[in-house]
C-alpha positions as CSV (number, residue, x, y, z in Angstrom):
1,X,59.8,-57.0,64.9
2,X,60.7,-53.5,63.3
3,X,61.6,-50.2,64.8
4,X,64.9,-48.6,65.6
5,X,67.5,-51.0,66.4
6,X,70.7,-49.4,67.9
7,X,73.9,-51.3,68.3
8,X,76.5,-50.5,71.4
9,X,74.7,-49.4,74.4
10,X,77.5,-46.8,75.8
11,X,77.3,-43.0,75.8
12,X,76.3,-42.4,72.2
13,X,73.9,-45.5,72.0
14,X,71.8,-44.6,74.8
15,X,71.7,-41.2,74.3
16,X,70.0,-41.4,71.0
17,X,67.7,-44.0,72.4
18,X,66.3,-42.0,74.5
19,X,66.5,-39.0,72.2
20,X,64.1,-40.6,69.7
21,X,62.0,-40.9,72.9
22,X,62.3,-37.3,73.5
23,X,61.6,-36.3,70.0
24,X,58.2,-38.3,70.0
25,X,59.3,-41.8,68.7
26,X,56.4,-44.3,69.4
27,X,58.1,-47.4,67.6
28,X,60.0,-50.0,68.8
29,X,63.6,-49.0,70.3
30,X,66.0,-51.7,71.0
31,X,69.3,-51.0,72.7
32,X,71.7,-54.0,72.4
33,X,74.6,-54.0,74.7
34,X,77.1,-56.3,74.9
35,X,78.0,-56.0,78.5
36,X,76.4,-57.4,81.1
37,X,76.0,-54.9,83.1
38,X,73.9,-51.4,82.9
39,X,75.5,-49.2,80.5
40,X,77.8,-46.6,82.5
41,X,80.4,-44.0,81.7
42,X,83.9,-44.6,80.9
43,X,85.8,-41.7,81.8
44,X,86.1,-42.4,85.5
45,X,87.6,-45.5,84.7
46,X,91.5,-44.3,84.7
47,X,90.5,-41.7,87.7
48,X,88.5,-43.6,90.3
49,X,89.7,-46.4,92.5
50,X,85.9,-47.2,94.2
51,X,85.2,-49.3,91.4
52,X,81.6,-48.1,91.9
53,X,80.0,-47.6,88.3
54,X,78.4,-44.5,87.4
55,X,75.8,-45.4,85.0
56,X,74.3,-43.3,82.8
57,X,70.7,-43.7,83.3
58,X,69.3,-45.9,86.2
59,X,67.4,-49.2,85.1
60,X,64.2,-48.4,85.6
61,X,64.1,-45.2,83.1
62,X,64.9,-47.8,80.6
63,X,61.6,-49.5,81.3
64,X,59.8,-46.3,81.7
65,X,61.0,-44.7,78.0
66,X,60.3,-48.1,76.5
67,X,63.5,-49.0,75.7
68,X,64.2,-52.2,75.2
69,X,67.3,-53.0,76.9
70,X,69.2,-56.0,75.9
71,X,72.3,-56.8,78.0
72,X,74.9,-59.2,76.9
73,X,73.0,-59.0,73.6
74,X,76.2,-59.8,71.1
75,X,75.5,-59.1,68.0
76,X,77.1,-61.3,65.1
77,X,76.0,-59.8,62.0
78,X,74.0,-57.5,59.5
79,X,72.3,-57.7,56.7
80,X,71.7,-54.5,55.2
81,X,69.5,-56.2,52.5
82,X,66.9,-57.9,54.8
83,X,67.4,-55.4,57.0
84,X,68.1,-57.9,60.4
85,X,70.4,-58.2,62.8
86,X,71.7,-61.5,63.9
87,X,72.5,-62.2,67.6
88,X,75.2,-64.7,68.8
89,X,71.9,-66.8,69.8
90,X,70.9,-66.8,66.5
91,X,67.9,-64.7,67.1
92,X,67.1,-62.1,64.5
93,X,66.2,-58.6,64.7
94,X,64.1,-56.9,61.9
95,X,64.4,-53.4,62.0
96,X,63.3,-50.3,60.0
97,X,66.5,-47.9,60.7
98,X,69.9,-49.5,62.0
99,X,72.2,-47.4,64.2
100,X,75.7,-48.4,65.0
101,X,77.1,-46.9,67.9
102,X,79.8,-49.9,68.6
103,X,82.8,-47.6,70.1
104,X,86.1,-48.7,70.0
105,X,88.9,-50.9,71.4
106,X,92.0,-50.4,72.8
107,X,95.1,-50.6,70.4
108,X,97.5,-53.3,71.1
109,X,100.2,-53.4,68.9
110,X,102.1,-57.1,68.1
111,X,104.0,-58.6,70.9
112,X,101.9,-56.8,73.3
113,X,99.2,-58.6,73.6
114,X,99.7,-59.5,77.3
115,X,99.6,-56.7,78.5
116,X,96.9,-55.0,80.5
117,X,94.2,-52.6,78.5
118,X,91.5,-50.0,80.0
119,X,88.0,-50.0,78.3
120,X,85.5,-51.5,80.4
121,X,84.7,-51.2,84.0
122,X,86.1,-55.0,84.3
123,X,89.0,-53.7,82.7
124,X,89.1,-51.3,85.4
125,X,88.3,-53.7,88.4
126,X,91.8,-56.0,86.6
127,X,94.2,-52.9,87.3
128,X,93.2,-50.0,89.8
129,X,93.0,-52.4,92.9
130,X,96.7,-53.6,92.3
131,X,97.9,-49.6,92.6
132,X,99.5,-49.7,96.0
133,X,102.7,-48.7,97.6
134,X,105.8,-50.2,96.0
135,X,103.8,-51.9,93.4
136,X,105.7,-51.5,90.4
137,X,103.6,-49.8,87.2
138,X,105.0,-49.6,83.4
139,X,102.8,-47.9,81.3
140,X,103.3,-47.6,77.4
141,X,101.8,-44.7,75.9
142,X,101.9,-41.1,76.9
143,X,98.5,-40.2,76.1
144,X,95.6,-39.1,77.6
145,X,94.7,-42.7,79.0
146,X,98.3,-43.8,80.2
147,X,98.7,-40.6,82.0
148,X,95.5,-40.7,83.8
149,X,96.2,-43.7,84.8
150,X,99.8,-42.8,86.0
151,X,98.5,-39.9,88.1
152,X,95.8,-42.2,90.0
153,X,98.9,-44.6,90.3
154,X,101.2,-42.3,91.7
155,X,98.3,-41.4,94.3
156,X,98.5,-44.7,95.6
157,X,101.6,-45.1,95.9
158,X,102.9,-46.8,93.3
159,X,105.9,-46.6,91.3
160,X,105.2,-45.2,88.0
161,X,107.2,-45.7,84.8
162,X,105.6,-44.0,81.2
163,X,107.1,-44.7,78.1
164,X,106.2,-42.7,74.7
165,X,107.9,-43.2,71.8
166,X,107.1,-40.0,70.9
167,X,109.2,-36.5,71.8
168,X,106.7,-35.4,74.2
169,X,103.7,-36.4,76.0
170,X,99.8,-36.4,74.2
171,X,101.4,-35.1,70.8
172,X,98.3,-35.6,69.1
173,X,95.7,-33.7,70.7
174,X,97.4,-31.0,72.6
175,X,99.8,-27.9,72.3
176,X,103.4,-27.9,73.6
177,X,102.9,-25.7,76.2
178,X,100.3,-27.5,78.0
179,X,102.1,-31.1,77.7
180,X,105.1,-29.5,79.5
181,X,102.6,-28.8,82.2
182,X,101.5,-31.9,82.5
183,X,105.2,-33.5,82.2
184,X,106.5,-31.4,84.5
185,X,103.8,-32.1,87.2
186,X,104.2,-35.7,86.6
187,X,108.0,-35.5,87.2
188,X,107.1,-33.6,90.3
189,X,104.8,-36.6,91.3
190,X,107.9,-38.7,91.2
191,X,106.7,-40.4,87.8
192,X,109.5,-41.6,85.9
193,X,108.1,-39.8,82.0
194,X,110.6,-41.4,79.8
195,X,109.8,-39.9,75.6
196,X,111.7,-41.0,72.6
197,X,111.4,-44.3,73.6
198,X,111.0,-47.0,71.5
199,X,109.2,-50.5,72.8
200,X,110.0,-53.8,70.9
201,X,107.7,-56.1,73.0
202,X,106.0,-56.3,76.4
203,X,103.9,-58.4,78.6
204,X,102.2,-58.6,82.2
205,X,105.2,-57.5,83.8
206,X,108.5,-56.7,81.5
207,X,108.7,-54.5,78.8
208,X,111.4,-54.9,76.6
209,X,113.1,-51.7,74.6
210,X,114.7,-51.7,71.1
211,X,118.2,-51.4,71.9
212,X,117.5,-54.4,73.6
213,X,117.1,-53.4,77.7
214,X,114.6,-55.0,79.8
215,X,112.4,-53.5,82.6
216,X,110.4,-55.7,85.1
217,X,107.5,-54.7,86.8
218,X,104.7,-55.5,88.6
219,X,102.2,-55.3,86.1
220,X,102.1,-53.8,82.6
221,X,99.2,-51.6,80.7
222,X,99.1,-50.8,77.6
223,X,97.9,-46.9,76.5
224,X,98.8,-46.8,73.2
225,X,95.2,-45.5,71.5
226,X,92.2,-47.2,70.1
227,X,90.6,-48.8,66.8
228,X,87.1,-48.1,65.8
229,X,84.6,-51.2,66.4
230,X,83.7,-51.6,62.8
231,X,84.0,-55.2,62.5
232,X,80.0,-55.9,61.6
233,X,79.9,-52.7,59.4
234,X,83.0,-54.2,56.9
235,X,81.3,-57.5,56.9
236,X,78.3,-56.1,56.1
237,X,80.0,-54.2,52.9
238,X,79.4,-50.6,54.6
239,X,81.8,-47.9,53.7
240,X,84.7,-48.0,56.2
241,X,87.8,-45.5,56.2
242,X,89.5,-45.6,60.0
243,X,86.3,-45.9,61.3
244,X,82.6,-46.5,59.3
245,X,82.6,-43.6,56.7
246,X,79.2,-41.4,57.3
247,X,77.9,-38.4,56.4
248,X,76.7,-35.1,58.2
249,X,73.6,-37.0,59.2
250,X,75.3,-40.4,60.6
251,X,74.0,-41.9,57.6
252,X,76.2,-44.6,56.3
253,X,76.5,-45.8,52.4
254,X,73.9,-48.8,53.5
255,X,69.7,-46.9,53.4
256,X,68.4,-46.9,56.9
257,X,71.9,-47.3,58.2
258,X,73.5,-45.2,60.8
259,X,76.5,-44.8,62.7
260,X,77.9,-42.4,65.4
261,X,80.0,-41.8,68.2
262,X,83.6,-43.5,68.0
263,X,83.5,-46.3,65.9
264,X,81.8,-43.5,62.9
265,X,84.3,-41.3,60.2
266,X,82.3,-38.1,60.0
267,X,82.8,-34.3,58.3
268,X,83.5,-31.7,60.0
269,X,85.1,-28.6,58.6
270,X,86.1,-29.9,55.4
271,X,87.6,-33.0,56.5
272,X,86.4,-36.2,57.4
273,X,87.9,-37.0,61.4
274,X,86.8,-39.8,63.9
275,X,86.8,-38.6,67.5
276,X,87.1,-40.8,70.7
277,X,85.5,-38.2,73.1
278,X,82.6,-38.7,75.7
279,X,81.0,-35.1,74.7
280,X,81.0,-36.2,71.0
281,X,79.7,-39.6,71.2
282,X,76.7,-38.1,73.6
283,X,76.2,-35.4,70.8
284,X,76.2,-37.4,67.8
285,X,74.4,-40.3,69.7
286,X,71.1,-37.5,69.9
287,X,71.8,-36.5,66.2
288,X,71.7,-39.4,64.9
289,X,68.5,-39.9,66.3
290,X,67.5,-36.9,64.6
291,X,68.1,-37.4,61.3
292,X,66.6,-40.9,61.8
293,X,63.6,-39.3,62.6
294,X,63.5,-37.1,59.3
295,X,66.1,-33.9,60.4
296,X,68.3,-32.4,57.9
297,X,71.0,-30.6,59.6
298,X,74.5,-31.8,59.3
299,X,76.2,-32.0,62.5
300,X,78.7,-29.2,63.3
301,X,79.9,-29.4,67.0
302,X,82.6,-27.9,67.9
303,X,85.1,-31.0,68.9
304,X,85.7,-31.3,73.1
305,X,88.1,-33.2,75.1
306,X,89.5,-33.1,78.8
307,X,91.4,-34.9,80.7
308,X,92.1,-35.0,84.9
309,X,95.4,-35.6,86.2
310,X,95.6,-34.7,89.7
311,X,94.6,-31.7,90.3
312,X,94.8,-30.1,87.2
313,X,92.0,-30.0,84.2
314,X,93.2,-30.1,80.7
315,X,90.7,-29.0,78.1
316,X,90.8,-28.6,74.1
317,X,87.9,-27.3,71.8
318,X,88.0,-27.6,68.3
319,X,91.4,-29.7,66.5
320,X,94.6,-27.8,67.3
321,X,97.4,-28.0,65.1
322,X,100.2,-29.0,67.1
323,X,103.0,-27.5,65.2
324,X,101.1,-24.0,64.3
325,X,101.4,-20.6,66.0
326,X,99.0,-19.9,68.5
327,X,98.2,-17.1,71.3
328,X,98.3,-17.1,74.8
329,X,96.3,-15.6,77.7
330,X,97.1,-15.7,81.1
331,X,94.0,-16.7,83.6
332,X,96.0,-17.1,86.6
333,X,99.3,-17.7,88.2
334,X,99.0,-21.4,87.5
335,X,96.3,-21.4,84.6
336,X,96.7,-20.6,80.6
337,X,94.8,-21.2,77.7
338,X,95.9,-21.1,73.8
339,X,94.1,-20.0,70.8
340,X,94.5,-21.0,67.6
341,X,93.3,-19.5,64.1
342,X,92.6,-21.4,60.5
343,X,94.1,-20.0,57.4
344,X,91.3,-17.9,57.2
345,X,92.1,-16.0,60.5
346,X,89.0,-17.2,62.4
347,X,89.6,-19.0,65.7
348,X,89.5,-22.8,65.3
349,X,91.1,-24.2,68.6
350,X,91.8,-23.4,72.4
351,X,93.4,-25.4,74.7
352,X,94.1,-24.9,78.2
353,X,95.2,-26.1,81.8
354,X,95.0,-25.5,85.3
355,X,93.7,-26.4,88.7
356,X,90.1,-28.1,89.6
357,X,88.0,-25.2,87.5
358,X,90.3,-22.5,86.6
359,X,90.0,-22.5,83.4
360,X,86.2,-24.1,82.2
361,X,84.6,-21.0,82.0
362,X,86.9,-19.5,79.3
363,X,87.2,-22.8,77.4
364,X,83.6,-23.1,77.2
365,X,83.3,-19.7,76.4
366,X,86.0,-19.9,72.7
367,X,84.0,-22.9,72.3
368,X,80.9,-20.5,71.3
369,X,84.0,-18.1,70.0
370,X,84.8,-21.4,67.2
371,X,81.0,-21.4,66.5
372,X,80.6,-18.0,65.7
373,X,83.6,-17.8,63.3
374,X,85.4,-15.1,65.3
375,X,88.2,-13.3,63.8
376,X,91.6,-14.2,66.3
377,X,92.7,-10.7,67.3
378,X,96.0,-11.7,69.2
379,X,95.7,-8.1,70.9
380,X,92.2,-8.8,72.6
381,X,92.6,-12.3,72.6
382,X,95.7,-12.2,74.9
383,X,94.7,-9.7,77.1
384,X,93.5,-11.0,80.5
385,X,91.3,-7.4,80.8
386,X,89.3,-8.0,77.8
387,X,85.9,-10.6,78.9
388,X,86.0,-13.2,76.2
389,X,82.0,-12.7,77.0
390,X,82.9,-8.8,75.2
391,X,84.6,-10.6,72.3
392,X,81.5,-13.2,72.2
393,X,79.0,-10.4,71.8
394,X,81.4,-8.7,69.3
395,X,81.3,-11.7,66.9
């Protein structure tokens, strides 16, 4: 059998499946997944307690692209030589390009390896039905996952506990300003936020501290980030570099190789980065496809995250520098966002936070401010009175 093969049948995987359907693709697609069941998105996993997947394309549009869907389809290895793929039943795959859209795993660092982990929906059905009233929660990691999941916690009426070792909460991703926000509302949940704080060890229901204190609990998860899925790609002799190195086409060093979405290494503004974000992986999924099918262009989208914790909407476009200056503009009483510039003076990030909606518009708005290389004039930029729509047309 050749054709496209794709590897990892989440977001990215079955986006560019069904891109190279949309493109014209008449060969054969196979979409391998190693889950049993249909391929649905993760985000809602940390937010909703009806356990009721939301998949990303109903079964039979599978069937009706073509697509061969594979579930529970592990894949064991790949030979970038013969060009095969070799399933955990020993079948073989022959294909003619090869994309690997694997994902990535949660991080569990040694002597926490007991502990509770959010990835898949089963995952997800192992943790959200014990949030209850009383029920005691630790949570280690004070990112966007551990407070997600501390916020539909608290909901239920559980008792909350986050420890991050670092100073403050989400120090990777987002500004200052806006993880006060967020700390602050979590406080005001009744969420004990504890920062600085160092874990030696936990399991399903303790978690033990440095200096040597002990906390018990009811159950324990671990939030503490995520490792690329590049298992199969190393073993294969691919190029891998915190995730499997490509290039602006998804192309890895192995011809007819791809890879994409979180497990992939890619460039993007003059740095190679690896993004775990379910905008991205959809994005580079239907790129991939493209340059499969002959395009050139290298990707360049602007990076997107969010995250929902109660009722507020977090939001970051582009990679803000934590540490560097930025400019602020007020949307509403209880809404802000922050812009950021580049050495060069052109915007490069915005961040921002506030209730349901408040500030999407604007967000997505800088986004096509970061694509358009617009100078940051702090002036216009932090006046409230000045559209962003007027700066847009300006740039």
């Amino acid at each position: 059998m050749t054709g496209i093969v794709i590897i990892g049948a989440g977001e990215c995987g079955v986006r560019a499946a069904f891109e190279l359907r949309a493109k014209g693709y008449a060969g054969a697609v196979t979409l391998l997944g190693g889950e049993t069941a249909l391929p649905y998105e993760r985000p809602p996993l940390s937010k909703d307690r009806t356990l009721e997947p939301k998949l990303i394309r109903a079964e039979d549009a599978y069937r009706a692209a073509g697509i061969d869907l594979r579930l529970g389809a592990e894949v064991s290895a790949i030979d970038p030589v013969a060009r095969t793929v070799r399933l955990a039943s020993d079948e073989t795959l022959s294909y003619e390009k090869l994309l690997i859209a694997t994902g990535a795993r949660p991080r569990v660092f040694p002597g926490m390896e007991d502990c509770l982990t959010l990835r898949t929906m089963s995952d997800a059905r192992a943790i959200l039905p014990r949030f209850a009233p009383g029920v005691r929660v630790g949570i280690v990691g004070g990112g966007f996952i551990g407070l997600e999941l501390a916020a539909t916690a608290r909901l239920a009426g559980a008792d909350v506990t986050v420890l991050e070792a670092a100073q403050r909460l989400m120090g990777r991703a987002v500004p200052a300003d806006i993880a006060a926000v967020v700390h602050d509302r979590h406080i005001s949940e009744g969420v004990d936020i504890r920062t600085g704080v160092q874990v030696a060890s936990a399991d399903a229901r303790s978690i033990v501290l440095k200096d040597g204190t002990t906390l018990a609990f009811d159950l324990v998860i671990a939030g503490t980030g995520a490792l690329p899925n590049n298992r199969l790609a190393e073993e294969a002799g691919l190029s891998v570099d915190n995730g499997i190195r490509v290039d602006g086409c998804f192309r890895t060093s192995s011809a007819g190789v791809y890879a994409a979405g979180d497990c992939c290494n890619f460039p993007w503004a003059g740095d190679h980065i690896r993004l775990e974000s379910w905008q991205a992986a959809q994005q580079q999924g239907a790129h991939a496809a493209a340059a499969m099918l002959g395009e050139t262009a290298d990707y360049a989208k602007v990076p997107w995250f969010w995250s929902d914790q109660y009722d507020l909407s977090l939001q970051v476009a582009g990679l803000f520098d934590s540490a560097g200056p930025s400019v602020r503009r007020r949307i509403s009483d209880d809404a802000f966002i922050l812009f950021q510039a580049g050495e060069d003076g052109r915007l490069k990030a915005v961040a921002g936070i506030g209730p349901g909606n408040a500030i999407a518009k604007d967000i997505k708005l800088a986004e096509r401010l970061i694509d358009r290389g617009a100078l940051l004039d702090e002036a216009a930029f932090s006046d409230p009175s000045i559209n962003l729509k007027s700066l847009l047309r300006a740039a």
